[in-house]
matplotlib code that plots the C-alpha trace (Angstrom):
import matplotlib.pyplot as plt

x = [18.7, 19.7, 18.1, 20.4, 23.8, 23.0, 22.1, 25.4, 27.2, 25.8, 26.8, 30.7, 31.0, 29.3, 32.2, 35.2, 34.0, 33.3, 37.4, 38.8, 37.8, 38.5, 42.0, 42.5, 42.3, 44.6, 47.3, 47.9, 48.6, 51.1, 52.6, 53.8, 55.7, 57.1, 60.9, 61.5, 58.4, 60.2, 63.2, 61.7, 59.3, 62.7, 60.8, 61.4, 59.0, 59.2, 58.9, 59.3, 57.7, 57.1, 57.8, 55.3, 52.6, 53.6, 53.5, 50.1, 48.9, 50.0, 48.6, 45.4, 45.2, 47.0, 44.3, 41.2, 41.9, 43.9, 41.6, 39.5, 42.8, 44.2, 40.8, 40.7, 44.5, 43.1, 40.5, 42.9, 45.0, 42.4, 41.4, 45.1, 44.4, 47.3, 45.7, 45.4, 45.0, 47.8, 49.9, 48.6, 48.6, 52.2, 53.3, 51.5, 52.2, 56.2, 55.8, 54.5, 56.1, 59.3, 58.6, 57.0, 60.8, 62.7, 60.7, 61.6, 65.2, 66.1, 68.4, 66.8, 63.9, 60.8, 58.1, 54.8, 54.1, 54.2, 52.1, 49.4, 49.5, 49.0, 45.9, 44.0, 44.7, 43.9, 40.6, 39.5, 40.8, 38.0, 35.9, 35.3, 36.1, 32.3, 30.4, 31.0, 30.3, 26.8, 24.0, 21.4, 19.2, 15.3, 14.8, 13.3, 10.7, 9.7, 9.5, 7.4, 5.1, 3.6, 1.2, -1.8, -2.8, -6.3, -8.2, -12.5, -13.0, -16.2, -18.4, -22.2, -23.1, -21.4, -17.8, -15.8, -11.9, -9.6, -5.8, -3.9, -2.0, -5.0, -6.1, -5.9, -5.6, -9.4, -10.7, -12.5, -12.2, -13.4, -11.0, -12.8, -11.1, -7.6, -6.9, -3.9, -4.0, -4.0, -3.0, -2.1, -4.9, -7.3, -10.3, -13.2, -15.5, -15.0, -12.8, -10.1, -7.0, -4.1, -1.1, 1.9, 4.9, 6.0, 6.3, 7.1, 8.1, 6.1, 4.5, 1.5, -1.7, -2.5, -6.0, -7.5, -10.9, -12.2, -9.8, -6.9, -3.8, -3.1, -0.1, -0.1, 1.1, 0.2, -2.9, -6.7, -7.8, -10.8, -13.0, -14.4, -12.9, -13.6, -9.9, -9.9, -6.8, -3.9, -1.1, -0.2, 2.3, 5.9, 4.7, 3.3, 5.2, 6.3, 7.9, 10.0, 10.9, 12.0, 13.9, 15.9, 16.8, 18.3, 20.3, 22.0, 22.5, 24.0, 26.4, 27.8, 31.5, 33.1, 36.3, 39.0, 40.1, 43.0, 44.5, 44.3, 46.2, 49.2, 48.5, 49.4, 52.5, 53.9, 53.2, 55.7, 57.8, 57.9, 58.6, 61.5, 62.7, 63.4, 64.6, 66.8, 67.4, 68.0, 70.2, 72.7, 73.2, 74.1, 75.7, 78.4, 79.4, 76.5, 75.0, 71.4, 70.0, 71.1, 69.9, 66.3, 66.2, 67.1, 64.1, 61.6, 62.0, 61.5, 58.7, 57.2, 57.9, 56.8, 53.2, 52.1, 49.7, 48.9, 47.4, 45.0, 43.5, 44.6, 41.0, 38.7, 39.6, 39.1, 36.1, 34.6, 35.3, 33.8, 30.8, 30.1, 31.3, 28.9, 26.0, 26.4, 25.9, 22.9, 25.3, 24.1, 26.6, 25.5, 28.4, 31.8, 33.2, 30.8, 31.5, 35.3, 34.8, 32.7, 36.2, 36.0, 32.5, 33.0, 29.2, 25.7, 22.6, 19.6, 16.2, 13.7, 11.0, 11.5, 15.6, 15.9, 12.4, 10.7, 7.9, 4.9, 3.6, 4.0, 2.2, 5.0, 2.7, -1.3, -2.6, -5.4, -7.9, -10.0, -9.5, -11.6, -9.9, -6.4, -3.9, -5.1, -8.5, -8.1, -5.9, -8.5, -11.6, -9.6, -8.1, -12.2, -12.9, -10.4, -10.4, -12.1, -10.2, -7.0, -5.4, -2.1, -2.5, -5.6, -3.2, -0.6, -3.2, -4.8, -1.1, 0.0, -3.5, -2.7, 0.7, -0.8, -3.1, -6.3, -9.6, -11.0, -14.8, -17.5, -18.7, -21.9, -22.4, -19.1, -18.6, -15.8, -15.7, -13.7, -10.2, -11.3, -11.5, -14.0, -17.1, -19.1, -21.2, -19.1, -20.5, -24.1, -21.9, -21.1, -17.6, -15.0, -11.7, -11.0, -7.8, -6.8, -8.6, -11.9, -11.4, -11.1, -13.7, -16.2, -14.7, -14.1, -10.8, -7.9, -6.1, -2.5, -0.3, 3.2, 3.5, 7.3, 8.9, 5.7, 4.5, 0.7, -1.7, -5.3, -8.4, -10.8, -13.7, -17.4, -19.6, -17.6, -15.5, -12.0, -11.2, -8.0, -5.4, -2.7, 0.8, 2.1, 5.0, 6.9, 9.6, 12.8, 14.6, 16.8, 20.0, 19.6, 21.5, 24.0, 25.0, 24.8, 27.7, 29.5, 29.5, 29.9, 33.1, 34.5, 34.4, 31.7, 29.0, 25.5, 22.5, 18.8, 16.1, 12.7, 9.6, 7.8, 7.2, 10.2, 8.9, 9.0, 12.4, 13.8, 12.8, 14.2, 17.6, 17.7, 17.5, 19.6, 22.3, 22.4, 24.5, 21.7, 18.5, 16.4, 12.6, 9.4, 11.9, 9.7, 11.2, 12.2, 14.1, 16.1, 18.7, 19.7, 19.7, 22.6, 24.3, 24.3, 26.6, 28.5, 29.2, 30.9, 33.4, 32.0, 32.1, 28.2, 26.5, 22.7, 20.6, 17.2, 14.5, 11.6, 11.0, 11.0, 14.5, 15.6, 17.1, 19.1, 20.5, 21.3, 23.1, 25.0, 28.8, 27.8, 23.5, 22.8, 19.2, 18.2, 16.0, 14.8, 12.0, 10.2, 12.0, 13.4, 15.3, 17.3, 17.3, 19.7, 21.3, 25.0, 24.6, 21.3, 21.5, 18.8, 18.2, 16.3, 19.6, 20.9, 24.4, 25.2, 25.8, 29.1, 29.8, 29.3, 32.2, 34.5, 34.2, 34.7, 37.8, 39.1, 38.4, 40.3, 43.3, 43.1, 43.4, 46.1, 48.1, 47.3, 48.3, 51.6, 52.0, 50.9, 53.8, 56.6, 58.8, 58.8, 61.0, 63.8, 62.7, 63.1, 66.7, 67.5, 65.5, 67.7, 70.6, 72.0, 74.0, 75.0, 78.6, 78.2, 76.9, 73.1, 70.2, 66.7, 66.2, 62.7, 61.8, 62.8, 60.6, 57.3, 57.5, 58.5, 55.0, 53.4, 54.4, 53.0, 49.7, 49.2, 50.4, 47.4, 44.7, 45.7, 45.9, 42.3, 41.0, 41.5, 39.4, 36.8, 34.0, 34.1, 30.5]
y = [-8.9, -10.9, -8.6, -5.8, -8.2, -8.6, -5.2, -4.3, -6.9, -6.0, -2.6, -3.7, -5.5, -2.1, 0.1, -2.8, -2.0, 1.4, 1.7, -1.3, 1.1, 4.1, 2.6, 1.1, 4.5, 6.2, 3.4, 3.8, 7.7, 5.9, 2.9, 5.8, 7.6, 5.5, 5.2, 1.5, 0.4, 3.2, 1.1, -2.1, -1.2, 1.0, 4.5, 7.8, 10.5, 12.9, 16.7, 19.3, 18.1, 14.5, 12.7, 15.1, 14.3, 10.6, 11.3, 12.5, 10.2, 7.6, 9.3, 9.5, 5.5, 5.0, 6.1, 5.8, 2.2, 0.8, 2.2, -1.0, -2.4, 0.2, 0.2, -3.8, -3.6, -1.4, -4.1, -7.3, -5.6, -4.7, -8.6, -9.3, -11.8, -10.2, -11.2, -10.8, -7.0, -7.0, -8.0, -5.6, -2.7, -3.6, -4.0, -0.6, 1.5, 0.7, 1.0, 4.3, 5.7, 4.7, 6.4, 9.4, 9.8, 9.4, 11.9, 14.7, 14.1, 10.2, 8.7, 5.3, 3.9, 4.8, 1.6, 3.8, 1.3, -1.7, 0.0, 1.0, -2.6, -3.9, -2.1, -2.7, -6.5, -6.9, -4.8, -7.0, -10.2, -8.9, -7.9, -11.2, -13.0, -11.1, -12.0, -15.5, -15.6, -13.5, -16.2, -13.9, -16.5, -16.3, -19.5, -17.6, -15.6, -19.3, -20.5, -17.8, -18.1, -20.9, -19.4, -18.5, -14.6, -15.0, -17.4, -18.0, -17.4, -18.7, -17.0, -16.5, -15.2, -17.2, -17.0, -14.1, -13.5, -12.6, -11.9, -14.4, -12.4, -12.0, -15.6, -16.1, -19.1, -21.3, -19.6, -22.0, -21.5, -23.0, -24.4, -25.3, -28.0, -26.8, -24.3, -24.0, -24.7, -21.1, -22.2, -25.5, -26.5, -29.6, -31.1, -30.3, -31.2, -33.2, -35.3, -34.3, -35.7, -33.4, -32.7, -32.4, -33.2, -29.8, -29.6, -33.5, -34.7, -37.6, -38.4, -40.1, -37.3, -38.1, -38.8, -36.8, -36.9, -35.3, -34.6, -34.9, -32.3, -30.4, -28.0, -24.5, -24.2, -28.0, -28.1, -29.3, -32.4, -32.5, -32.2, -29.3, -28.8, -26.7, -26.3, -25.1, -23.3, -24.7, -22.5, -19.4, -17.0, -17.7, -22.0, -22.6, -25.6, -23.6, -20.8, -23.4, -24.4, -21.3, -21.2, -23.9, -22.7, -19.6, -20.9, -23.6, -20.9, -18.8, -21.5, -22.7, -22.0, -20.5, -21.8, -18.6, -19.2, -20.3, -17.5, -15.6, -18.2, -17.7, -14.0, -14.1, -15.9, -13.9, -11.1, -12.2, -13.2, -9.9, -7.8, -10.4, -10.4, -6.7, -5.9, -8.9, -7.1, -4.0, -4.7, -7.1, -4.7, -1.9, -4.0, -5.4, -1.4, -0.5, 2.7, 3.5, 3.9, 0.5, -1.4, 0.6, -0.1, -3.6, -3.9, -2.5, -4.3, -8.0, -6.4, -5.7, -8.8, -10.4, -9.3, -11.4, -10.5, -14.0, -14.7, -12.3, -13.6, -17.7, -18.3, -15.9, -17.1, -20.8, -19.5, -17.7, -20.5, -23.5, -21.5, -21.3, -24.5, -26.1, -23.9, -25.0, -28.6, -27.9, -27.7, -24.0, -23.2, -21.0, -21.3, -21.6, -23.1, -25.9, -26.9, -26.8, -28.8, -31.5, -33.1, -33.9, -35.9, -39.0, -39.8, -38.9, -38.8, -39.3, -37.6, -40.4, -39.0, -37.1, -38.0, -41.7, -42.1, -39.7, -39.2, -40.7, -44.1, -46.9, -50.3, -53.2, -55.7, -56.9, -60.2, -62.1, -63.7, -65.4, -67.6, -66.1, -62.6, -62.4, -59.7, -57.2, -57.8, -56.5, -53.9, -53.2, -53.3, -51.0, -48.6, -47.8, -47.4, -44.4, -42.9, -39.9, -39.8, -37.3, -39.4, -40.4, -43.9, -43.4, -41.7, -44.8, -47.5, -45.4, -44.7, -48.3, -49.2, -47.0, -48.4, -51.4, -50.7, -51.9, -50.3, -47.8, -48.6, -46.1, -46.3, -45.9, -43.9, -43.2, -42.1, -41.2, -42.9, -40.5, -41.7, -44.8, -45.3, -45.2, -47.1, -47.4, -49.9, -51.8, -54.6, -54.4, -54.9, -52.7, -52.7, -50.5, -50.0, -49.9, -49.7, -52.2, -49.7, -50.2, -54.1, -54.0, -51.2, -53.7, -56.6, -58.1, -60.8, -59.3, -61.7, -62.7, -61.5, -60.6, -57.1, -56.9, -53.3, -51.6, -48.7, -49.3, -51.8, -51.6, -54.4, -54.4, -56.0, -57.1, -56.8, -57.1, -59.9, -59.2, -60.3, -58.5, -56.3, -54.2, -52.9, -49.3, -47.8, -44.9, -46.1, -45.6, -43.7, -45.6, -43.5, -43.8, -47.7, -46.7, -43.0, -45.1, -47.6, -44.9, -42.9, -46.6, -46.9, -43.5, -45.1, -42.3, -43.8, -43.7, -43.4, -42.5, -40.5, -40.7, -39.7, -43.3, -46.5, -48.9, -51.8, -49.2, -47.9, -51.1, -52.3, -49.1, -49.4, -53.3, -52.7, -49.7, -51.6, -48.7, -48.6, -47.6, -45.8, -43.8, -44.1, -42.4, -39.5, -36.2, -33.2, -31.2, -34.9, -34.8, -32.2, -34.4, -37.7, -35.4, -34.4, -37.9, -39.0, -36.0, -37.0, -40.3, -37.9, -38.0, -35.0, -35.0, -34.2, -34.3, -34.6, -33.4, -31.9, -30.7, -28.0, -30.4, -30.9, -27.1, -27.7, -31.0, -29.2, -26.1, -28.0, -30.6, -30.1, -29.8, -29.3, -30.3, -29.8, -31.7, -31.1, -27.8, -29.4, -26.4, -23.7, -23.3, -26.5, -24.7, -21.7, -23.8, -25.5, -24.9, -26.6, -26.9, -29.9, -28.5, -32.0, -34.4, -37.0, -38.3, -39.0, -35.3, -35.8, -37.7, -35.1, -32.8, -34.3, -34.7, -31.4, -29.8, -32.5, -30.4, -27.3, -27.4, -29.2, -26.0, -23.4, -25.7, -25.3, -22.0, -20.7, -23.0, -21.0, -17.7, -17.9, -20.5, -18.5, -16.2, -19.0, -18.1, -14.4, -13.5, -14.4, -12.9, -9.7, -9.5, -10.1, -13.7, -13.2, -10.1, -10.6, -13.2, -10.6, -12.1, -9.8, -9.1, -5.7, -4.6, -4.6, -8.8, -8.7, -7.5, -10.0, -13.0, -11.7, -10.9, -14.6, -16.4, -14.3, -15.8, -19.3, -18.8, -17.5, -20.5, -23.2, -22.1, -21.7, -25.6, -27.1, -29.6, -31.7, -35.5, -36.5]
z = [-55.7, -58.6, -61.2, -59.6, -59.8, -63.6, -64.7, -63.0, -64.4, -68.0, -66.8, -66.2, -69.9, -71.5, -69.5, -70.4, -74.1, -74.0, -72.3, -74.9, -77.7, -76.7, -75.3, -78.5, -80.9, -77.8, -78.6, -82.6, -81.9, -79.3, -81.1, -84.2, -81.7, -79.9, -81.2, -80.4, -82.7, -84.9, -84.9, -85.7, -88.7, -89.9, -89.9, -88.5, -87.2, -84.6, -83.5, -81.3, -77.9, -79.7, -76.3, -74.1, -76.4, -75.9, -72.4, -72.2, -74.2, -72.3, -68.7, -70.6, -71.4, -67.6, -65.8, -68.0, -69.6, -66.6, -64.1, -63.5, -63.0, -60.3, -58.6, -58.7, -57.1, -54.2, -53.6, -53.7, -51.5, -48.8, -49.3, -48.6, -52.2, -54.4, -58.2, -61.6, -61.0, -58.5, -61.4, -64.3, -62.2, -61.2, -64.8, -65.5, -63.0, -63.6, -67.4, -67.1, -63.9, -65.2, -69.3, -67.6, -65.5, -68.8, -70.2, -67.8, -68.3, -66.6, -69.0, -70.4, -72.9, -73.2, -72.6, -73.4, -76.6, -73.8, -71.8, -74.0, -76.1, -72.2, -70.9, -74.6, -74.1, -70.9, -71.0, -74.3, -71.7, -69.4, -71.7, -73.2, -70.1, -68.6, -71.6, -71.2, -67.7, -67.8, -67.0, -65.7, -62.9, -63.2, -61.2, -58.4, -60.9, -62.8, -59.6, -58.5, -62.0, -61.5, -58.5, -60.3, -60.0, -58.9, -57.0, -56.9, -52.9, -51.5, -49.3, -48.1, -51.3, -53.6, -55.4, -56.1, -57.4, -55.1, -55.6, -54.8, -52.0, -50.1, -49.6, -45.7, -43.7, -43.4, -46.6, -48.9, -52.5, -55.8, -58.1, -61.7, -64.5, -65.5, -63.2, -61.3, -57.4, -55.9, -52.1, -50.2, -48.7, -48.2, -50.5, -48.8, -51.1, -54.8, -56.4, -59.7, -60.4, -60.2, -62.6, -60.0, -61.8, -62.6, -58.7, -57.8, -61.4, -60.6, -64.2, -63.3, -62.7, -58.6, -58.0, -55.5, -53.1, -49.9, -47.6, -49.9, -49.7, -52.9, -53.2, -54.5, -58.3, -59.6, -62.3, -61.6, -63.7, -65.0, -61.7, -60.0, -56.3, -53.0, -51.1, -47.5, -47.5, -44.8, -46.0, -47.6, -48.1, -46.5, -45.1, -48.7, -50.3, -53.3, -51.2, -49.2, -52.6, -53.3, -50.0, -50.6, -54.1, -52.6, -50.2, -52.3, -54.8, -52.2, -50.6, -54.3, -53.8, -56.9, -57.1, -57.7, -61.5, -61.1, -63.5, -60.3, -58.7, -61.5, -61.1, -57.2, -58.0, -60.9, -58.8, -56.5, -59.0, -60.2, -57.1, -56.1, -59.6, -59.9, -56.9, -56.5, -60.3, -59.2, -55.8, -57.9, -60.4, -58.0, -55.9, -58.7, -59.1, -62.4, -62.6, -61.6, -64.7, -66.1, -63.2, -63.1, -67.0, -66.3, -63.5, -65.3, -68.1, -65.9, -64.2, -67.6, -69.2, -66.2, -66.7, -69.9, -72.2, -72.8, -69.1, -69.3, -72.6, -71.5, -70.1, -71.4, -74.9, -74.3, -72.3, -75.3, -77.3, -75.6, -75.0, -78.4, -79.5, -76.5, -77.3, -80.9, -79.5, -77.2, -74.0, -72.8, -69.9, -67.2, -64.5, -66.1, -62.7, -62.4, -66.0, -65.3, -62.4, -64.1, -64.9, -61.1, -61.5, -59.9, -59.6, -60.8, -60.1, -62.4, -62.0, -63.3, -64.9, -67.7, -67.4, -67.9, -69.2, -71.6, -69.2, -70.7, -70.6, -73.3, -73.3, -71.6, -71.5, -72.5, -70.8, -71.7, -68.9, -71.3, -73.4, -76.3, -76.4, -77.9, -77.2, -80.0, -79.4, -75.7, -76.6, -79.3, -77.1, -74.5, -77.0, -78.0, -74.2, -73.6, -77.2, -75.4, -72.0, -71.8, -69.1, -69.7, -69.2, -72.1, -74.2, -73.9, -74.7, -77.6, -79.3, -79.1, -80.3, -83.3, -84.0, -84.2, -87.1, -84.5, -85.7, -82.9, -82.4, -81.2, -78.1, -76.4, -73.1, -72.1, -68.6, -66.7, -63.0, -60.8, -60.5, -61.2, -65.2, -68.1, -68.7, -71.9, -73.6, -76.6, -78.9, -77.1, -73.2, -70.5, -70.3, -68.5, -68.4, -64.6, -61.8, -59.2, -56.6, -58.7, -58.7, -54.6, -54.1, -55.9, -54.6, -57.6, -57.1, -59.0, -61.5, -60.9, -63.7, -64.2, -65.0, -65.7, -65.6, -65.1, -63.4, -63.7, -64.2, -65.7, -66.2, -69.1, -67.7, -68.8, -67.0, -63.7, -65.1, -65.5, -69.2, -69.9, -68.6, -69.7, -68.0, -69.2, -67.5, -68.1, -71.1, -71.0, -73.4, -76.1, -75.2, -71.5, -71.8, -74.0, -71.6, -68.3, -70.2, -71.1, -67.9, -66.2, -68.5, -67.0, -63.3, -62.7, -60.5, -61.6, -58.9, -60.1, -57.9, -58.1, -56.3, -58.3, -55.6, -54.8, -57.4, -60.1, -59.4, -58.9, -62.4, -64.1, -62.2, -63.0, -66.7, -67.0, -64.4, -62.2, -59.0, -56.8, -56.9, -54.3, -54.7, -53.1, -52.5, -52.0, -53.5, -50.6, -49.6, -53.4, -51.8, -48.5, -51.1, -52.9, -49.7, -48.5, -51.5, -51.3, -47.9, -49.5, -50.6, -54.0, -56.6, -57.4, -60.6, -60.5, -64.0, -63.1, -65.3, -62.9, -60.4, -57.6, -58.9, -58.4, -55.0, -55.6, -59.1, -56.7, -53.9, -56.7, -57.3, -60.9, -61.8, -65.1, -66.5, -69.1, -72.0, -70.6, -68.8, -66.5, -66.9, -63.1, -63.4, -65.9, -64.1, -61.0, -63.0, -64.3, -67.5, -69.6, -72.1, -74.8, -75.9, -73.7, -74.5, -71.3, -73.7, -73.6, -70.0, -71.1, -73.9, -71.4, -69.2, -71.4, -72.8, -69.6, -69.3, -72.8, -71.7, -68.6, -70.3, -73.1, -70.2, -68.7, -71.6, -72.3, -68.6, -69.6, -72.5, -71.4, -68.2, -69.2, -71.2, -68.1, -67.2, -69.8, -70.4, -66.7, -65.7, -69.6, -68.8, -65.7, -67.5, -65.9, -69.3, -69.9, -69.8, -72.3, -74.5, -74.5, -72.9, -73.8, -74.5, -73.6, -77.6, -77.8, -74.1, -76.2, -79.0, -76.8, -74.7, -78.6, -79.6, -76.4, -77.0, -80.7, -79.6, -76.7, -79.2, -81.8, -78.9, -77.7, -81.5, -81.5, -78.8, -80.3, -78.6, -78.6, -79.5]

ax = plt.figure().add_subplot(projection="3d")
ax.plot(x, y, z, "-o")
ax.set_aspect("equal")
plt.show()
């Protein structure tokens, strides 16, 4: 479905192009005969016949370059939404039905030039307007990725691979070190510690044993596992994922541009214009032909050139501008809109913190081991482990210039820490769950803002411990004070426990924080504050964030994380800087206020050329004739193009 929306889409900007140019070399041919251009550059050219040729020059860019326009007038007016093509094909079905008429003998002017200088703008308008807006969506396929192809399925006579399409319900199968999870299913027999966060975005790897659940799509540890599968297909966790995705993709609204909006209105405008135009005329005794000439040329000036280049310009430019900055925008709407944040929502890991686990705090519990020495003994413990926490301890080990000694025996206990033999002693490195399984008393300390806690004991004797959490990233403080200084609301998520959240939100002074949310629970968290009658932005970076990102007013994904995050979101902040989240808003602030302008531009000296056109003043001597119409509508298209040429971001 959504590969077919985008090859047609790509297919529209190819036929826009393909009818701009072609248009566009139609036009020149045009523009030299037309005698009122003539006039202006002070030349003369013309020949037997000159004004048929113009003629059919001018059906032939009538119905080839402005038939997107007369097909997208059918449509409007079958949606009873009179638009931007309302007005075009308006404007260009007078022009030429009105030229043609002169042609075969009705006394007036000819307004071929307008005509043709109309259709090449507004199919460039579109043109660029469609390549701004193509953000093809692969969420569903990343999504879809992450199930592995193949799965080891055990039976009587041993293992063998089987596709991952035809795992059934109550089969058992073998999962080996650093494979991905083929099915949701149940340990049946031992234990691994599993990699979830590109499903749950929870940081820490989850220890798993016997009759654990593990989902489908998350990554095998460093233990060997048998998983009786519990669900597959359609009921697996990933495909309800995927579920949710589509339907808060589906029920986005796209607010109608409000270009559309002006469209309607001059449209009106228009009609009402020249025929109030027309009747006056007659009715104060004028002949025909001055009163149609008078009509048309409202109706034509009415259409500007301007509007249909207002917002694709500033479009095309703040998508370069932001993509230069690491803002890549994927729906235009959204990132208008985000002028209308009043609150976000943090994802925790990965958003606020930079997802891995730095040393807060190193106690002592005897007397004759200082800090480094623990950190020291500890650091030569897990030099060998991959786990996280091991990484966290050896790093801030490292930065601390501590020598690494070798160790003796190392083993691994099972979700439980390391062990080896140090200095001539048995000493492990071990978690609280160790401490009660042996019921060895754990020692009061006060872990500040951490996540985790681990002992360094000897022998069974607790002699150390150290506190990692998950650190926080420098620019989180300083984009939560800006955003703060905005009056926009700042909430975090996270799937981490309620001490741990609590800490992060005291120290970044949020103004609330959800924790031990599960992932299909992010989207409700967001529809609960939207329900506040807030304007939501969420700032996730994992897949268990795909939903909430989806179902947001405005989904930003930051730093790329997996791949699917970016896929729902609006916005994709390249960098993993929570302070491009306020860039982000106030450049979408700009960018709004350009097209603003630019629609002011593009329509207010309709205000003046209108009533002119009509000629309010003619018996003063003052009316526009259709030439002065075409370089009032030339003038308000190069004020547009400047005005959009200078939107800058704030950094």
């Amino acid at each position: 479905m959504k590969h077919d929306h985008n090859a047609h889409h790509r297919m529209m900007i190819r036929d826009f192009r393909k009818r701009f140019f072609i248009s566009l070399v139609i036009s020149i041919p045009i523009i030299i005969l037309s005698p009122m251009i003539q006039g202006i550059l002070g030349f003369s050219f013309s020949f037997t016949g000159s004004s048929y040729v113009l003629f059919a020059l001018s059906a032939g860019i009538y119905f080839y370059g402005g038939w997107p326009f007369l097909s997208g007038f059918t449509g409007e007016l079958k949606k009873r939404q009179p638009g931007m093509m309302t007005l075009i094909a308006l404007a260009i079905s007078v022009a030429f039905i009105y030229s043609s008429v002169v042609v075969f003998g009705f006394e007036g002017k000819f307004f071929f030039w307008e005509l043709a200088t109309l259709i090449d703008v507004m199919l460039l308008g579109h043109w660029i307007e469609m390549r701004s807006v193509l953000g093809a969506s692969k969420a569903l396929d990343t999504l879809a990725s992450l199930m592995p192809d193949e799965a080891h399925l055990k039976t009587g006579e041993g293992t063998r691979e089987i596709k991952t399409s035809e795992i059934e319900k109550g089969n058992i199968l073998l999962v080996k070190p650093g494979e991905k999870i083929p099915a949701d299913g149940v340990i049946r027999t031992g234990s691994t510690s599993i990699d979830e966060s590109m499903l749950t975005g929870e940081s820490v790897p989850v220890e798993k044993a016997e009759d654990s659940q593990v989902i489908a799509g998350s990554v095998n540890g460093d233990g060997s596992i048998e998983v009786e599968v519990t669900k597959t297909g359609e009921d697996s966790y990933l495909n309800k994922v995927i579920d949710l995705v589509q339907r808060a993709q589906q029920s986005k609204s796209r607010t109608q541009h409000f270009a559309d909006r002006a469209a309607m209105w001059l449209t009106i405008i228009a009609l009402t214009a020249g025929v109030v135009t027309l009747v006056s005329w007659l009715a104060v005794g004028k002949e025909l032909v001055f009163a149609i000439e008078r009509m048309a040329t409202v109706m034509i000036i009415t259409c500007p050139h301007a509007l249909g280049l207002a917002i694709p310009l500033v479009a095309a430019v703040s998508t370069s501008l932001s993509a230069k900055n690491g803002l890549l925008i994927r729906n235009r709407t959204a990132f208008e809109n985000s002028r209308f944040i009043s609150a976000v929502v943090f994802d925790k890991t990965g958003t606020l913190t930079t997802g891995t686990f730095g040393v807060t705090g190193i106690h002592s519990l005897r007397e004759s081991y200082d800090e480094a020495t623990v950190l020291q003994l500890a650091a030569s413990l897990e030099q060998n482990s991959g786990h996280p926490i091991a990484r966290g301890i050896v790093e801030e080990a490292k930065k601390r210039d501590l020598s690494i000694t070798d160790l003796e025996n190392f083993t691994a206990i099972k979700g439980k820490g390391v062990k080896g033999i140090l200095h001539e002693k048995t000493m492990l490195v071990a978690s609280p769950g160790y401490l009660e399984e042996h019921n060895i008393t754990i020692p009061e300390i006060s872990p500040g803002v951490a996540a985790t806690t681990v002992y360094l004991l000897e022998e069974d004797t607790p002699i150390g411990a150290i506190s990692l959490s998950d650190t926080i990233r420098e620019k989180s403080y300083e984009a939560i004070r800006q955003l703060q200084d905005e009056g926009i609301l700042c909430y975090m998520l996270t799937g981490d426990n309620e001490a741990t959240a609590k800490a992060v939100s005291d120290e970044l002074k949020l103004d609330g924080y959800f924790a031990e949310v599960l992932p299909d629970q992010k989207e409700k968290k967001i529809i609960e504050i939207q329900n506040q009658d807030e304007f939501v932005a969420m700032t996730g970076d994992g897949i268990n964030d795909a939903p909430a990102l989806a179902r947001a007013d405005v989904g930003i994904a930051i730093g790329s994380g997996t791949d699917v995050a970016a896929e729902t979101a609006d916005i994709i902040l390249v960098e993993s800087n929570p302070m491009d989240v306020t860039t982000l808003i106030l450049f979408g602030t700009a960018t709004y206020k350009k097209m603003a302008q630019n629609l002011f531009w593009a329509t207010g000296y309709n205000v003046f050329a209108i009533p002119l056109a009509a000629g309010v003043l003619y018996y003063q001597g003052i009316v526009i004739s259709p030439a002065l119409g075409a370089v009032l509508m030339s003038l308000s298209t190069v004020i547009v193009a400047i005005n959009a040429k200078l939107l800058r971001i704030k950094r």
